[in-house]
C-alpha positions in Angstrom: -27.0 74.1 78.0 -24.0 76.2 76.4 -20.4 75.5 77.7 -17.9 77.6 76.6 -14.3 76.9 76.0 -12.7 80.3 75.4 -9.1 80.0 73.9 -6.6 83.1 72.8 -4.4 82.9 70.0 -2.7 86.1 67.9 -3.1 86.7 64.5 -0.8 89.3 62.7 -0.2 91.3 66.1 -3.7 91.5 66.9 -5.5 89.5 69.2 -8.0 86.7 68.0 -10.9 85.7 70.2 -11.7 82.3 69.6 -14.1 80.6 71.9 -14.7 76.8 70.4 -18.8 75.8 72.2 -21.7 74.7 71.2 -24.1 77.0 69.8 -27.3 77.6 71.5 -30.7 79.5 69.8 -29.9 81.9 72.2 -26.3 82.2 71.8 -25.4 85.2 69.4 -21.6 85.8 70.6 -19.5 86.1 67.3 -16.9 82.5 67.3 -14.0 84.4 66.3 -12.9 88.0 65.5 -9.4 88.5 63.5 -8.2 92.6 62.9 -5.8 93.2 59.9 -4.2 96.4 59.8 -2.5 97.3 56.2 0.8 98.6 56.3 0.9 100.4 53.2 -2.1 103.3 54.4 -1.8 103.5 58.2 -4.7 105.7 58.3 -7.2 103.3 57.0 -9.5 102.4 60.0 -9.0 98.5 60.9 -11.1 96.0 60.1 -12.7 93.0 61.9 -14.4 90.1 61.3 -16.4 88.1 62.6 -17.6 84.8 62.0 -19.9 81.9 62.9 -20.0 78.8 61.2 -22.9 75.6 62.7 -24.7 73.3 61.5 -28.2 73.1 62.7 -29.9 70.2 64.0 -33.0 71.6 65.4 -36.1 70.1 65.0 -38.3 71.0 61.4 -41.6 70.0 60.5 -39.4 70.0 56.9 -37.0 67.8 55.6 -33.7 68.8 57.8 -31.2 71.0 56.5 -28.1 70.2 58.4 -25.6 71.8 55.9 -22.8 74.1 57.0 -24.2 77.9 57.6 -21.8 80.8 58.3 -22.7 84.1 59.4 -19.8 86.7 58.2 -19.5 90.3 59.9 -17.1 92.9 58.6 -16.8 96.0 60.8 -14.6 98.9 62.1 -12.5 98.3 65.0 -14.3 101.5 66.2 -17.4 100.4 65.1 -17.5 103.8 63.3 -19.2 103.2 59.3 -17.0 101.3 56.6 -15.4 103.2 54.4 -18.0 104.4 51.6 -18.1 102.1 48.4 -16.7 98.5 50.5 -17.8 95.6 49.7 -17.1 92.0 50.1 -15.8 90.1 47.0 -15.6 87.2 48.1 -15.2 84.0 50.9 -13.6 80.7 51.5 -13.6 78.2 54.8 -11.4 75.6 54.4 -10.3 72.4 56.6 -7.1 70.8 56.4 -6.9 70.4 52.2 -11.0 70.8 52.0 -12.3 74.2 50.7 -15.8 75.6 50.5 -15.3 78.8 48.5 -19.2 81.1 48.7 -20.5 82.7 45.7 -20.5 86.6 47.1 -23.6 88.3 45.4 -24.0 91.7 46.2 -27.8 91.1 47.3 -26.4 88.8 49.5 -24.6 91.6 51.4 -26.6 93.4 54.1 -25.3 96.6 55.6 -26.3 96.1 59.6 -25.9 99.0 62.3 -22.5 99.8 60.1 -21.2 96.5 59.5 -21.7 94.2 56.2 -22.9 91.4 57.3 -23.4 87.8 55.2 -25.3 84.7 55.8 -24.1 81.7 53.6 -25.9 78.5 53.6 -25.6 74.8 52.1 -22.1 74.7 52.8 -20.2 70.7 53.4 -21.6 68.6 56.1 -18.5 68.6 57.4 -18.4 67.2 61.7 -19.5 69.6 64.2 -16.3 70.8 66.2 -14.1 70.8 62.9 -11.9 73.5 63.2 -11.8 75.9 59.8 -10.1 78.7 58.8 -12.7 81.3 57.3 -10.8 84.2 54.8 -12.9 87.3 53.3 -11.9 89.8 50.9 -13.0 93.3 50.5 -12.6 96.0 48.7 -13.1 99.9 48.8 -14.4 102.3 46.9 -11.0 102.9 45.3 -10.0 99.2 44.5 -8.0 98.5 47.1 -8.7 94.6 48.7 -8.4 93.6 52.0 -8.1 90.0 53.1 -9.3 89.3 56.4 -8.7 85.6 57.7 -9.4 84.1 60.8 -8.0 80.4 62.1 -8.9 77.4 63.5 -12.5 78.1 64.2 -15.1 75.3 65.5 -18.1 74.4 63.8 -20.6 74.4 66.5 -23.9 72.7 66.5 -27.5 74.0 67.2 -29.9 72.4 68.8 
């Protein structure tokens, strides 16, 4: 059973939906979402991301893999295409002083129904229900980075 604790907070003028629960296999609803805007271009679109982070505790005929795994979505507010030539450069999750910073490879990177999408794996063990920050950079075709952060996300557990 999936219970859901859905909490709001704002992040740079934007809202942040942030809904702390236990993962589910069924459950596919992002754990957070942060916008970011850049002051300098107004007309650059706004980007989102999204992010789940779980460990997973499901039964394996394997040995069990119950590292940190986070699934990293950077879209369009619009949900129109990315700007041509983005790419991400690189992530971090941290809690409290503890940082996991991913190694970004560009294979790594999928482009999904016009979002990039990453799936990271063999992160700290750190307790299920730890709250993280995740933080992604991007950058376009022209250089410019982007640095999209969301707070105080859960690490939910799957079963």
């Amino acid at each position: 059973m999936i219970s859901v604790h859905p909490a709001l907070t704002l992040v740079l003028v934007v809202g942040l939906l942030s809904p702390a629960h236990r993962l589910g296999a069924q459950d596919v609803a992002p754990a957070s979402t942060a916008a970011r805007r850049d002051a300098a271009d107004p007309g650059e679109p706004v980007l989102l991301l999204e992010s789940h982070l779980w460990r997973n505790f499901q039964p394996s005929t394997g040995a069990l893999d119950s590292s940190l795994t986070a699934k990293l979505r950077v879209r369009t507010a619009d949900r129109r295409p990315l700007p041509r030539g983005t790419r991400v450069e690189r992530a971090r999750v941290t809690a409290g002083g503890r940082s996991w910073t991913v190694a970004v490879r560009p294979e790594d990177v999928t482009l999904d129904d016009g979002a990039l999408e990453l799936i990271v794996r063999g992160g700290p063990a750190w307790p299920v229900g730890t709250q993280v920050d995740v933080l992604v950079v991007v950058r376009d075709a022209n250089g410019r980075t982007r640095r999209l952060l969301t707070r105080a996300q859960a690490i939910r557990r799957l079963d």
